[in-house]
C-alpha distance (Angstrom), angle and dihedral (degrees) to the residues before:
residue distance angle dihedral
X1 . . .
X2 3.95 . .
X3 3.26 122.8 .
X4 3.95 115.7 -119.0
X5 3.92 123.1 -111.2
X6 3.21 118.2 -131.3
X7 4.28 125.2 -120.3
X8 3.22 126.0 -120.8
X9 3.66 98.6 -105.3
X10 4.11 86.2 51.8
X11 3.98 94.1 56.6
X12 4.18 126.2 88.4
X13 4.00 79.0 -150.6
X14 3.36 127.6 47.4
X15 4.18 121.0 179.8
X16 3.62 121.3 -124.9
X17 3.70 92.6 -94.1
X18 3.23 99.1 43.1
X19 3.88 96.7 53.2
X20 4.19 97.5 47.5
X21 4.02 74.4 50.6
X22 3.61 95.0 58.1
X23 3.94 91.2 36.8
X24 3.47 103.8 35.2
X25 3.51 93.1 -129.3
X26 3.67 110.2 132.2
X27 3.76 123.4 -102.5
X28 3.97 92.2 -120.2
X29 3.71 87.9 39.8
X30 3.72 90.2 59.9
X31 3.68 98.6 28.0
X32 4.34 84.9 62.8
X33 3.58 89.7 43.3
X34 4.08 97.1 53.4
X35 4.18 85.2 45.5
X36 3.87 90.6 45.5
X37 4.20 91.2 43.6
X38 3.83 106.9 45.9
X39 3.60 92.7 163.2
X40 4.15 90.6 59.8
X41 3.70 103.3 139.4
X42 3.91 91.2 -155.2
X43 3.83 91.7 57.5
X44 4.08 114.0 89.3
X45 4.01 124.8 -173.8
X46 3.70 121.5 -140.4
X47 3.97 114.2 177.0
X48 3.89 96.2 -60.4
X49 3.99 101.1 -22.3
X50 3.41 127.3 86.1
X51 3.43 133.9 -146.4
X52 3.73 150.4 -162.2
X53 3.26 126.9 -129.7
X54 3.91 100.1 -141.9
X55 3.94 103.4 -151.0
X56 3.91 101.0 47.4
X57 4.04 78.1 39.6
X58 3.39 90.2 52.9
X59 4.31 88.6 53.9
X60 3.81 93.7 46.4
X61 3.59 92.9 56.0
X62 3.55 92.6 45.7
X63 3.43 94.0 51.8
X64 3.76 91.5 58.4
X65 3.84 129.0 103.3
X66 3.73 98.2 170.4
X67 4.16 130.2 27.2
């Protein structure tokens, strides 16, 4: 029997892709942002990927009124 993936919204970590996905924020759009905001608390660093850490994510976005 497979084992089931987890969604998005299920995940501590979400990838890049999968978070503008889930926020419909574009990848580029979030990509600059990240490189722009270095001191993001939502963004994590592993080797050469980066990650998002979906909860504090989740509270940045909300906080939002523009993007």
């Amino acid at each position: 029997m497979a084992e089931r993936r987890l969604l998005p919204s299920e995940r501590i970590c979400m990838t890049i892709d999968e978070a503008a996905e889930y926020s419909l924020i574009g990848q580029n759009k979030l990509r600059d942002i990240i490189r722009e905001n270095p001191d993001l608390d939502f963004v994590l660093h592993k080797d050469s990927h980066t990650l998002i850490k979906r909860v504090l994510f989740e509270d940045w976005v909300t906080q939002l009124h523009y993007i």
